[in-house]
N, C-alpha and C positions, 0 to 999 in steps of 0.2 A: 727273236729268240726261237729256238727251234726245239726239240723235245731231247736232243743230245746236251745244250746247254744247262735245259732244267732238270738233267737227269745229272751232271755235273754238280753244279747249286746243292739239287739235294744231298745227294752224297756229302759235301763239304759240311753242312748243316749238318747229317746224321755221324759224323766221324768227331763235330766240335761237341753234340750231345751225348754220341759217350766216352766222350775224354772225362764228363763233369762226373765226379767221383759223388758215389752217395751221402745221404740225402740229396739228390740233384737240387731240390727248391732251396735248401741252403748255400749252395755253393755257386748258382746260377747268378750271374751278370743278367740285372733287369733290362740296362739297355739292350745289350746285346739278345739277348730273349724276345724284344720288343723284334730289331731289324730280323731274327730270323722268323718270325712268323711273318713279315710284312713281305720278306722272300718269296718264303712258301706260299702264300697267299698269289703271289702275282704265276707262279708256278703252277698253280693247282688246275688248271686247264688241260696239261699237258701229262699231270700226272694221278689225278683224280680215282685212277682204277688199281692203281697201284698200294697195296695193304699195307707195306712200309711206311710210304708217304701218310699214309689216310693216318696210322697208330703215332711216329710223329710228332704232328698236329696235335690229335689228342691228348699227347702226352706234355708236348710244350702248350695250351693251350689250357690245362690243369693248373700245371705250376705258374702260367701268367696268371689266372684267378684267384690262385693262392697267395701270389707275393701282392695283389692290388688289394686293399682296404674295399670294403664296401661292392667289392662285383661278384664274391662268390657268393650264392642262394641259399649253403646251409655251411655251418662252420662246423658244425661237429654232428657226433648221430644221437646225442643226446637233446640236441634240439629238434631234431624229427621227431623223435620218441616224445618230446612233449608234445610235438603238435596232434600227435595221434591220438595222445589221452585227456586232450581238449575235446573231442568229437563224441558226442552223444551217443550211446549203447542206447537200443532200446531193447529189452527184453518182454518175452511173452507169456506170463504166465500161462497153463494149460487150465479151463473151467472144469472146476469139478462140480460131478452131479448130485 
C-alpha cells in the first residue's frame, strides 16, 4: 500500500461518514463503524499528520464508545459532577487574636 491508496481509503471512509445524517450515533451501522476504523487504523502510518484523518478517528472512535456498553469512562456530566463532590474541601479558618 502506498500513501495514494490510503489517501483513497480515507476519502471513501470520510464521504460514507457524511452521508450518515444526524445524530450520526443513531443512525451509524455498528459493523460497518467497526471495519472503518480497523481501515483507518492500518492507514494511519501514512496518514497520521494529516488533521482530517486525526478529527475522523476521533470522531468515529466517540460514537464506537458510545454505541458499546461498558467502554465509555463517564456516561453523562452528572456523573463527573458527583465525583467531584465526593472529594473533601478542606477549609481554613483564619486565628483570631
Amino acid at each position: 500500500m502506498d500513501e495514494q491508496e490510503a489517501l483513497k481509503i480515507f476519502h471513501d471512509i470520510k464521504s460514507e461518514y457524511d452521508s450518515i445524517p444526524s445524530p450520526k450515533y443513531r443512525h451509524v451501522n455498528l459493523e460497518k463503524l467497526t471495519i472503518h476504523l480497523e481501515r483507518l487504523d492500518q492507514i494511519k502510518d501514512y496518514l497520521k499528520e494529516n488533521m482530517a484523518f486525526v478529527r475522523l478517528i476521533n470522531a468515529l472512535s466517540q460514537i464506537y464508545k458510545r454505541l458499546i456498553p461498558g467502554e465509555a469512562s463517564w456516561n453523562n456530566t452528572s456523573e463527573i459532577r458527583a465525583c467531584w463532590s465526593n472529594t473533601s474541601i478542606i477549609q481554613y479558618k483564619p486565628e483570631i487574636d
